[in-house]
C-alpha positions in Angstrom: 0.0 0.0 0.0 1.1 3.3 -0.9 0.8 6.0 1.7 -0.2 9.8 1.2 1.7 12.2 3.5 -1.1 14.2 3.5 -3.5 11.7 5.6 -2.2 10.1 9.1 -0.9 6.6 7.7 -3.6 5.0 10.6 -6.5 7.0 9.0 -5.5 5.4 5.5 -4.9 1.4 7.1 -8.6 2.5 8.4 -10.0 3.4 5.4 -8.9 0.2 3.8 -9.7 -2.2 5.9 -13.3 -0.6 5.9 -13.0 -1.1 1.8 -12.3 -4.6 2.5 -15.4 -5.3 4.7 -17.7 -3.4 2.4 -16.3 -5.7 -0.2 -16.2 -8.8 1.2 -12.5 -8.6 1.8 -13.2 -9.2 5.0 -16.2 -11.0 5.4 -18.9 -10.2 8.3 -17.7 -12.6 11.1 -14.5 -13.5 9.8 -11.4 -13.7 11.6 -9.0 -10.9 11.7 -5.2 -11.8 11.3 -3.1 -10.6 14.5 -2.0 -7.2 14.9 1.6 -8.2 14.7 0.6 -9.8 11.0 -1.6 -6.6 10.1 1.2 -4.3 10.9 4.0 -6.6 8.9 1.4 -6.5 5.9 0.7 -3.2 5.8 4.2 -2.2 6.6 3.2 -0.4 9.5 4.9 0.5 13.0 2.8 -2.2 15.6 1.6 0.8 17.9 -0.1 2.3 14.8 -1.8 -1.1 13.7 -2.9 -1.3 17.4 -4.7 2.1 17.0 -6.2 1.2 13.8 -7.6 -1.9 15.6 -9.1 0.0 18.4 -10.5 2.7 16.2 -12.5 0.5 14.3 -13.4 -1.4 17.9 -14.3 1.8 19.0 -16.8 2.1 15.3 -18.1 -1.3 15.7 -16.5 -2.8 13.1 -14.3 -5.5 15.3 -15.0 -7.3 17.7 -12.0 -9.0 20.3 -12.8 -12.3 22.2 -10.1 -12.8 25.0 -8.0 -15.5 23.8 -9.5 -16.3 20.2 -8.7 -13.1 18.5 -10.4 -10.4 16.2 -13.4 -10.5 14.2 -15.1 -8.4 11.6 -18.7 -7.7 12.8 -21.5 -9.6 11.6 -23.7 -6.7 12.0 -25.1 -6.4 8.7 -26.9 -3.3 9.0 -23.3 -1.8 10.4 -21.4 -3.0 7.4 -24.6 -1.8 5.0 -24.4 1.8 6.5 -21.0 2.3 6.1 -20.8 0.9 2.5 -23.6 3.9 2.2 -21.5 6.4 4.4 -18.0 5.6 1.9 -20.7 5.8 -1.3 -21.7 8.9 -0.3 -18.1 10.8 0.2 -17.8 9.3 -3.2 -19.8 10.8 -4.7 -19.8 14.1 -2.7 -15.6 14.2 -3.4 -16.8 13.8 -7.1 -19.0 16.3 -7.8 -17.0 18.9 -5.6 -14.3 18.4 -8.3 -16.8 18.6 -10.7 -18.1 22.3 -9.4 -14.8 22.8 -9.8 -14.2 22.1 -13.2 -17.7 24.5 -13.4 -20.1 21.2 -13.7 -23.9 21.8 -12.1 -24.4 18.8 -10.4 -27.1 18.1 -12.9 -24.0 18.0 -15.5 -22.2 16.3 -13.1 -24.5 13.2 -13.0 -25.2 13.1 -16.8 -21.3 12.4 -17.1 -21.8 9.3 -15.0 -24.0 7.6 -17.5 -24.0 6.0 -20.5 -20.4 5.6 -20.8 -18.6 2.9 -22.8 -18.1 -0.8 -20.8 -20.9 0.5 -18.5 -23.9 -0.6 -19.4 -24.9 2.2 -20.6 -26.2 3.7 -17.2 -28.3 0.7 -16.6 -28.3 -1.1 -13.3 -28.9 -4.4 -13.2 -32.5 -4.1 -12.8 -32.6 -2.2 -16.0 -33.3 1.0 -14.6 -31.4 4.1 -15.3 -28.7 4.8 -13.2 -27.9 8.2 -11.6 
């Protein structure tokens, strides 16, 4: 993993290891490897790894049983919200740029669709996407 210097490196181990449960990375209710082998992994100093741990304790997200290890929540609804809470800075971080660039956000979401390898804006329900 490639770290910014512009975001605490904990923040950014953080933010992926949210990707990974939003994407089945990390299953709900899966065993997390130790601390020791997440900070090896990620290249990361162990007292860092240890704070990224107990962050995402502190969210919800793991769960520690004395003895056995850590575990990714199997709260679905948890995992659901913040697949919804990381789609939404998506798309907000998006169409900032987009004002940006002078877009309306009306502008900004007709780029989004109908582009090559897509689907043409289609989801798979066949309804238009945004």
């Amino acid at each position: 993993m490639q770290f910014s210097n512009s975001v605490p490196i904990y923040l950014q181990v953080m933010e992926d290891m949210k990707r990974e449960m939003v994407t089945g990375g990390l299953p709900a209710g899966s065993r997390v490897d130790s601390v020791r082998v997440l900070a090896a992994r990620y290249g990361i100093n162990l007292n860092t790894m240890q704070r990224v741990c107990s962050e995402l304790e502190r969210e919800g997200l793991l769960g520690t049983r004395r003895g056995v290890g850590s575990f990714v929540t199997g709260n679905w609804e948890r995992l659901s919200a913040l697949r919804e809470e990381m789609a939404r800075a998506l798309v907000e971080s998006y169409l900032k740029g987009m004002a940006g660039l002078g877009f309306s956000r009306l502008e900004a979401a007709e780029r989004l669709g109908g582009e090559e390898g897509d689907g043409g804006g289609q989801t798979a329900g066949g309804q238009r996407a945004l």
